[in-house]
Chimera marker file (.cmm) of the C-alpha trace (Angstrom):
<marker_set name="trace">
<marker id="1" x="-121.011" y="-110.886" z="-98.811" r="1" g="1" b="0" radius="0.5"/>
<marker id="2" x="-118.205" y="-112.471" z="-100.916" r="1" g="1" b="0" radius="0.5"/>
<marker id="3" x="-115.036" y="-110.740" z="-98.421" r="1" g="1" b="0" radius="0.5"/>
<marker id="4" x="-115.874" y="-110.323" z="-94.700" r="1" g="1" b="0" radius="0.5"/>
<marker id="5" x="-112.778" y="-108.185" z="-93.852" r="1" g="1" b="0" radius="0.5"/>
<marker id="6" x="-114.012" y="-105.580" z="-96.349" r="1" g="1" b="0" radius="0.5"/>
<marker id="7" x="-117.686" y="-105.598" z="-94.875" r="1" g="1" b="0" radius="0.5"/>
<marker id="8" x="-118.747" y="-102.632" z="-92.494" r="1" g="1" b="0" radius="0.5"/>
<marker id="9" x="-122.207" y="-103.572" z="-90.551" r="1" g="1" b="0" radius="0.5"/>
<marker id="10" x="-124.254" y="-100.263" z="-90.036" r="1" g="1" b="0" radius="0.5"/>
<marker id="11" x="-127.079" y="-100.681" z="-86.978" r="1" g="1" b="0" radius="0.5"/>
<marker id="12" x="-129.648" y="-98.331" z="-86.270" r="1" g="1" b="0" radius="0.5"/>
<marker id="13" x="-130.908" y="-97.174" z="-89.355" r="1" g="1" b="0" radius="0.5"/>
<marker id="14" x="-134.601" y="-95.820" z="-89.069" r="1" g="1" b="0" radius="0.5"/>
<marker id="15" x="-136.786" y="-98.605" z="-89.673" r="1" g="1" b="0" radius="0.5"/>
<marker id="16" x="-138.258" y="-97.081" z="-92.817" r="1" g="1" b="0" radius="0.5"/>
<marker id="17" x="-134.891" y="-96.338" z="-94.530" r="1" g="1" b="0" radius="0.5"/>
<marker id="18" x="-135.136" y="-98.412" z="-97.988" r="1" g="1" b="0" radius="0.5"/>
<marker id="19" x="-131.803" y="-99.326" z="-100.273" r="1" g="1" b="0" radius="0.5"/>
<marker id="20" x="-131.444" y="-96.859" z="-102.438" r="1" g="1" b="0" radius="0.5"/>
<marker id="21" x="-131.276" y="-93.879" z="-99.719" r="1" g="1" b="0" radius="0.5"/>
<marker id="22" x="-128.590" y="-96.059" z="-98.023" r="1" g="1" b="0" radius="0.5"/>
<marker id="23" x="-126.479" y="-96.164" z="-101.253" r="1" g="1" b="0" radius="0.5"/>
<marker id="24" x="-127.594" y="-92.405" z="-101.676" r="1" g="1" b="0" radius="0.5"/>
<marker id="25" x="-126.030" y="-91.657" z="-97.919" r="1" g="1" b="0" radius="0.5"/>
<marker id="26" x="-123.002" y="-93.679" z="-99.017" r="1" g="1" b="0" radius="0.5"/>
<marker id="27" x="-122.549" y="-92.333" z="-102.474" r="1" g="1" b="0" radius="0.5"/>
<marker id="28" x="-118.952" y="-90.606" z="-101.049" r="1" g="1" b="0" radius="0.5"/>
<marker id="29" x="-117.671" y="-94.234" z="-101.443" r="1" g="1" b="0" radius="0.5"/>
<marker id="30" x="-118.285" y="-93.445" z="-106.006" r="1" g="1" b="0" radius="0.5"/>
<marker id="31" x="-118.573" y="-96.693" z="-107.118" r="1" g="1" b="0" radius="0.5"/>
<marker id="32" x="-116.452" y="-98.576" z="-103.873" r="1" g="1" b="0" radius="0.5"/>
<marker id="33" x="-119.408" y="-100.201" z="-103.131" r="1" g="1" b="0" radius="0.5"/>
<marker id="34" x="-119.338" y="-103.415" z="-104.175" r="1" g="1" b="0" radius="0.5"/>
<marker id="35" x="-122.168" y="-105.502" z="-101.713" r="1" g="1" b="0" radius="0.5"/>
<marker id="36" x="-125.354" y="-104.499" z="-100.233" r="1" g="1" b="0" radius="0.5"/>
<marker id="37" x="-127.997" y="-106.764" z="-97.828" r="1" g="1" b="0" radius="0.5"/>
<marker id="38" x="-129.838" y="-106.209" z="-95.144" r="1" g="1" b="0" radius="0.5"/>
<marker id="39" x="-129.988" y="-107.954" z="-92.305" r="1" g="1" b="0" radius="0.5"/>
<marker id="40" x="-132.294" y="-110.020" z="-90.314" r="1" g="1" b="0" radius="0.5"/>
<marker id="41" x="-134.223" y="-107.110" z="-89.465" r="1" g="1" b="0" radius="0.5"/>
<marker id="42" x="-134.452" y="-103.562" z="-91.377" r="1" g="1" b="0" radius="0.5"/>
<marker id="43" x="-132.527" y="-101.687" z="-88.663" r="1" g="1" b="0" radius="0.5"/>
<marker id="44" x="-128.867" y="-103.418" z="-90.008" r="1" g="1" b="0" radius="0.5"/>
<marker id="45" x="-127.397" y="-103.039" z="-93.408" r="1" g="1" b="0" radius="0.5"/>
<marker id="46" x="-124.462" y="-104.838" z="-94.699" r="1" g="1" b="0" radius="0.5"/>
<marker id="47" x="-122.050" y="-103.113" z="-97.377" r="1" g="1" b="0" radius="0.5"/>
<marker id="48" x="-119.261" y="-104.292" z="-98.554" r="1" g="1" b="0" radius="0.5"/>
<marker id="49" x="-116.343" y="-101.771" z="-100.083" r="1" g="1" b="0" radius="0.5"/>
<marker id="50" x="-114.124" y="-102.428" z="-102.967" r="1" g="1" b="0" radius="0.5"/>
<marker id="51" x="-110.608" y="-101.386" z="-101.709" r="1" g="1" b="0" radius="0.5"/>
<marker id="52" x="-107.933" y="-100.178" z="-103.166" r="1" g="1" b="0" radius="0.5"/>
<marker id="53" x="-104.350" y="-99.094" z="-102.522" r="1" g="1" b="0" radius="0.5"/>
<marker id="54" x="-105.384" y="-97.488" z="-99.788" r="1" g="1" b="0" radius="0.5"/>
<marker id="55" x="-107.301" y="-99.200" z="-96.527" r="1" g="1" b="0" radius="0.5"/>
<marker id="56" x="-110.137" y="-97.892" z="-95.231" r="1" g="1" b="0" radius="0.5"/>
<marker id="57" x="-111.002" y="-98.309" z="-90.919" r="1" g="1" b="0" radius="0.5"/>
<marker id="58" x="-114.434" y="-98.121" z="-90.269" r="1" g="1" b="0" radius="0.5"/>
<marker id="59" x="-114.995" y="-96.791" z="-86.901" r="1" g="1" b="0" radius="0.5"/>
<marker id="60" x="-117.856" y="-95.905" z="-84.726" r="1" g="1" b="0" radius="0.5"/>
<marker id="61" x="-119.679" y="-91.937" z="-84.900" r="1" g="1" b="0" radius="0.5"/>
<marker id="62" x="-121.638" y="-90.392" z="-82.809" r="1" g="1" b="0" radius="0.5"/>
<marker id="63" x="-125.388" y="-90.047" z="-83.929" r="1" g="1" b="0" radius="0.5"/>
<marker id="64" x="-127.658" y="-87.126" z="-83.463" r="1" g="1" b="0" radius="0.5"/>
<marker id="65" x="-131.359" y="-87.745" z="-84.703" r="1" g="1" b="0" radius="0.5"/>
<marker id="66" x="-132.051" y="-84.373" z="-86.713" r="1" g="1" b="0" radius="0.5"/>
<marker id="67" x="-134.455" y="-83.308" z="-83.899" r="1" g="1" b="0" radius="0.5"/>
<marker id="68" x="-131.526" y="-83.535" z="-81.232" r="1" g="1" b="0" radius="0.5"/>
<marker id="69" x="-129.429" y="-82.038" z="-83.518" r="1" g="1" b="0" radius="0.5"/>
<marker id="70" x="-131.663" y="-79.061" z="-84.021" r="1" g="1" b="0" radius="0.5"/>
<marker id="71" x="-132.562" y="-78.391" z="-80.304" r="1" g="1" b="0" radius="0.5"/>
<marker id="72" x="-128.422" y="-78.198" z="-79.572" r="1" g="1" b="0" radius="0.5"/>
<marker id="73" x="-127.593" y="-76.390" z="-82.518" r="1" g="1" b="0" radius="0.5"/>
<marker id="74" x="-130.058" y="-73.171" z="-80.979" r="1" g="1" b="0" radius="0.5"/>
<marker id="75" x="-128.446" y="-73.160" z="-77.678" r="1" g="1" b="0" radius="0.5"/>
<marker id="76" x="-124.507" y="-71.160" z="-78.430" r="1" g="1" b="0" radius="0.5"/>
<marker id="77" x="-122.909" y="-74.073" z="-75.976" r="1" g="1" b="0" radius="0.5"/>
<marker id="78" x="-124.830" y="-76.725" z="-77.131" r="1" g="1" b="0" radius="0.5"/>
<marker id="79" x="-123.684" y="-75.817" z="-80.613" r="1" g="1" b="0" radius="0.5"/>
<marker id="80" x="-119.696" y="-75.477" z="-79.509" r="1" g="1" b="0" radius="0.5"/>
<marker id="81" x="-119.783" y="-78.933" z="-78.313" r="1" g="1" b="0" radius="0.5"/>
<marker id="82" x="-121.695" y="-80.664" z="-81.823" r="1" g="1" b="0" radius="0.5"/>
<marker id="83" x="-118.621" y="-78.443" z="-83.339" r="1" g="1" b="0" radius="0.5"/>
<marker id="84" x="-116.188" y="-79.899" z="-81.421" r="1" g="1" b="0" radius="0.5"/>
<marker id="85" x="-117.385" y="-83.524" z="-81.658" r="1" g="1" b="0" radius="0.5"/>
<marker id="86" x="-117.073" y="-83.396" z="-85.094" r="1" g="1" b="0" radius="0.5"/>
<marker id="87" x="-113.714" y="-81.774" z="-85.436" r="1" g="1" b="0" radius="0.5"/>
<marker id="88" x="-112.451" y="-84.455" z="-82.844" r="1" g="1" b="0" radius="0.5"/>
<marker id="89" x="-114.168" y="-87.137" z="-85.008" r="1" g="1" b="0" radius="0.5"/>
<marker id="90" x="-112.606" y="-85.320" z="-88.479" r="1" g="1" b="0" radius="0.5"/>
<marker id="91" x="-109.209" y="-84.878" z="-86.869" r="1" g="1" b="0" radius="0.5"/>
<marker id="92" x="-109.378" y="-89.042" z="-85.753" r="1" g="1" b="0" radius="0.5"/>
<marker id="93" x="-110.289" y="-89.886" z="-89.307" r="1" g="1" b="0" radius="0.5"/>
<marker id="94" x="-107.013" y="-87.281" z="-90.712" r="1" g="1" b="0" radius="0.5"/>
<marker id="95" x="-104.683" y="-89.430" z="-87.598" r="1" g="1" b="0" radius="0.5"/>
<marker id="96" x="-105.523" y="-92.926" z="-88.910" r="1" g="1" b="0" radius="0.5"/>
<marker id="97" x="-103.370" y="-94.460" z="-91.014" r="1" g="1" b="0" radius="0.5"/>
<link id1="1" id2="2" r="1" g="1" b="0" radius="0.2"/>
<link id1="2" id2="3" r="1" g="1" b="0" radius="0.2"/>
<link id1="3" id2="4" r="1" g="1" b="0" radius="0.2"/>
<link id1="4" id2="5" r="1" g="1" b="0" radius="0.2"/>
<link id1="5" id2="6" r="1" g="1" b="0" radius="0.2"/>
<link id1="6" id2="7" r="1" g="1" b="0" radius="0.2"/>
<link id1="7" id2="8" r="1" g="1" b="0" radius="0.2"/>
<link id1="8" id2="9" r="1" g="1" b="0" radius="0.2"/>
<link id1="9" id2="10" r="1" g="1" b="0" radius="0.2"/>
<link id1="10" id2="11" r="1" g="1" b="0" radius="0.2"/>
<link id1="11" id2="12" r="1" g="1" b="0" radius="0.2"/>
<link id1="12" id2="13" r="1" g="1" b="0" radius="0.2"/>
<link id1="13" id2="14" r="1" g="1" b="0" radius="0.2"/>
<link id1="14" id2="15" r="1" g="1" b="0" radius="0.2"/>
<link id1="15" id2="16" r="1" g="1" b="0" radius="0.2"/>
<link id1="16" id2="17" r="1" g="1" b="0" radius="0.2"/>
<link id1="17" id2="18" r="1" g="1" b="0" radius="0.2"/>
<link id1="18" id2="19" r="1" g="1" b="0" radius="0.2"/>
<link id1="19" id2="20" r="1" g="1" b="0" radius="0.2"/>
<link id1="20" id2="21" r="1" g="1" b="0" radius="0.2"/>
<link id1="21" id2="22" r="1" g="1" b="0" radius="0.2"/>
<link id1="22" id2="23" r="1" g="1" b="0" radius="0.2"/>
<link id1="23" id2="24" r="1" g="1" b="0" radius="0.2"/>
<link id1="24" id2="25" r="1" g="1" b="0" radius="0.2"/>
<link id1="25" id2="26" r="1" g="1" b="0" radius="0.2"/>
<link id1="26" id2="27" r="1" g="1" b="0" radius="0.2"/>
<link id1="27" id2="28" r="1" g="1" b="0" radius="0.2"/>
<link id1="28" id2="29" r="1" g="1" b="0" radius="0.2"/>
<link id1="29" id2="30" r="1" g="1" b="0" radius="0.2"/>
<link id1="30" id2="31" r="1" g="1" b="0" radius="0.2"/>
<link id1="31" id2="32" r="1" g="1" b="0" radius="0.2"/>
<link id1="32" id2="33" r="1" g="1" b="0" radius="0.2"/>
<link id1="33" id2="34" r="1" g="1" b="0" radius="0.2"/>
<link id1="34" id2="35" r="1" g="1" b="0" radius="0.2"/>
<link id1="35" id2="36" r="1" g="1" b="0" radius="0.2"/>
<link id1="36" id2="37" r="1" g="1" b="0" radius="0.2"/>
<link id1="37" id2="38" r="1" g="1" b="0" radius="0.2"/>
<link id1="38" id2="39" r="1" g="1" b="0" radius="0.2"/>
<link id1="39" id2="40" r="1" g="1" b="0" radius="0.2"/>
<link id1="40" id2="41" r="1" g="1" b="0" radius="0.2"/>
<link id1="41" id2="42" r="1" g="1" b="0" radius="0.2"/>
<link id1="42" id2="43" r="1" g="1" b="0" radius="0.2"/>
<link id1="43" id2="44" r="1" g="1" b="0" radius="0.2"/>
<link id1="44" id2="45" r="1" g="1" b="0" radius="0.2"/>
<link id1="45" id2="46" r="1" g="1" b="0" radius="0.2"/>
<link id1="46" id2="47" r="1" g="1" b="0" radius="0.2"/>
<link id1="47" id2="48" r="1" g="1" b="0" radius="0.2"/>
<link id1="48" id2="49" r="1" g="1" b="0" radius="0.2"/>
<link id1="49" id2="50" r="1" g="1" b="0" radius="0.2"/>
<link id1="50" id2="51" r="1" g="1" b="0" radius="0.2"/>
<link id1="51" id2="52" r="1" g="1" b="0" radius="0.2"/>
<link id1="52" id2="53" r="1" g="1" b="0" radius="0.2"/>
<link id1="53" id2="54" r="1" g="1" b="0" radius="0.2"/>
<link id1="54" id2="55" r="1" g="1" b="0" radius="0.2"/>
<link id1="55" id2="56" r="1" g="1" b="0" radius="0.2"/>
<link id1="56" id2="57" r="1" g="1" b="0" radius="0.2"/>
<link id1="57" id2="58" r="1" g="1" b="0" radius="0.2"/>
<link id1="58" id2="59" r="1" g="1" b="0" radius="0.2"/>
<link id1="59" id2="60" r="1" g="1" b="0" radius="0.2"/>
<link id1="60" id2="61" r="1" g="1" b="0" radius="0.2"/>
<link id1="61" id2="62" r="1" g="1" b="0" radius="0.2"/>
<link id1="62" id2="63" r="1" g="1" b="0" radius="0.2"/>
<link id1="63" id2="64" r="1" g="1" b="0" radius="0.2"/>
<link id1="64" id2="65" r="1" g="1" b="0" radius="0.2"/>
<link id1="65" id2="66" r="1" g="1" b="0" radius="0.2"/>
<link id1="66" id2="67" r="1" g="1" b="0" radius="0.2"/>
<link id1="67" id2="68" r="1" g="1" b="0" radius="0.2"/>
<link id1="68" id2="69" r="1" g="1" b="0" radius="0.2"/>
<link id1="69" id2="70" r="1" g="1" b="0" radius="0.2"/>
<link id1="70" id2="71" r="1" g="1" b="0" radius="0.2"/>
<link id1="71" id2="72" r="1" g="1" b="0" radius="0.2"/>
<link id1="72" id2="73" r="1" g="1" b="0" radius="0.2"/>
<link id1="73" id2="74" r="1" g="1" b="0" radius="0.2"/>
<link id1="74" id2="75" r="1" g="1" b="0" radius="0.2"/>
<link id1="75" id2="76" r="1" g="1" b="0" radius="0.2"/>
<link id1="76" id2="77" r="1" g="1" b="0" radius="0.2"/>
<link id1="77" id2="78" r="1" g="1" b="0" radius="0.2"/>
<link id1="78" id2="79" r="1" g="1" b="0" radius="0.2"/>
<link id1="79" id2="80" r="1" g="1" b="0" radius="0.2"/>
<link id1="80" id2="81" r="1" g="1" b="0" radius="0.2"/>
<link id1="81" id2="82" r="1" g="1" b="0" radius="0.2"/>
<link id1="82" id2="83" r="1" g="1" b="0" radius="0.2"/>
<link id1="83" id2="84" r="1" g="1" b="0" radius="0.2"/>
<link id1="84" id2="85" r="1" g="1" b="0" radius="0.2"/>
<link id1="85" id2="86" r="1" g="1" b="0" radius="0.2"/>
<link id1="86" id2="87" r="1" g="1" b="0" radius="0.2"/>
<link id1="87" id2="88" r="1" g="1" b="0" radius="0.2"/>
<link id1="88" id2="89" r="1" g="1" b="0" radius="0.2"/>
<link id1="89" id2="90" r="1" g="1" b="0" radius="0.2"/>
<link id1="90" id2="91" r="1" g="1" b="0" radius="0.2"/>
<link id1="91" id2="92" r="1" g="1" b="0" radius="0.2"/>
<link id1="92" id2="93" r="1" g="1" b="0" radius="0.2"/>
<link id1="93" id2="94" r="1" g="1" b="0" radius="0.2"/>
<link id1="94" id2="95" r="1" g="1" b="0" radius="0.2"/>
<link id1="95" id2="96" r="1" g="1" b="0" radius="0.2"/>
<link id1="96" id2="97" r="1" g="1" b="0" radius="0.2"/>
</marker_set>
């Protein structure tokens, strides 16, 4: 990667994901994205964003693999608090500057 500061690291990813879903899954970016590599192993990806006027904080969400999120989103509480997560984590990403 060319800039460091404008590099996100992503770790995790299933170990079968290839490149082009990645850029699919990222394809909200248009064409921001202006790096790609994977790391030593399959489960880390690299990507590096063009910015522009504005700056962009890459922070930390919660993950539910689809299984997970299938079993809470059939039980009514279970489903109130996978809403609520992600209006908390939409109404962080509205707050940041």
């Amino acid at each position: 990667m060319k800039n460091p500061t404008r590099t996100v690291m992503i770790k995790e990813l299933s170990s079968d994901i290839s490149s082009d879903q990645l850029k699919e899954a990222l394809g909200f970016c248009g064409n921001g994205i202006s790096g790609f590599s994977f790391g030593s192993s399959s489960s880390v990806a690299y990507v590096e964003f063009e910015l522009d006027i504005k700056q962009w904080i890459a922070q930390p969400a919660p993950v539910y693999p689809p299984e997970v999120l299938e079993l809470l989103w059939t039980q009514p509480t279970e489903r109130k608090h996978v809403i609520f997560v992600l209006h908390r984590l939409l109404q962080n990403l509205k707050d940041s500057p």
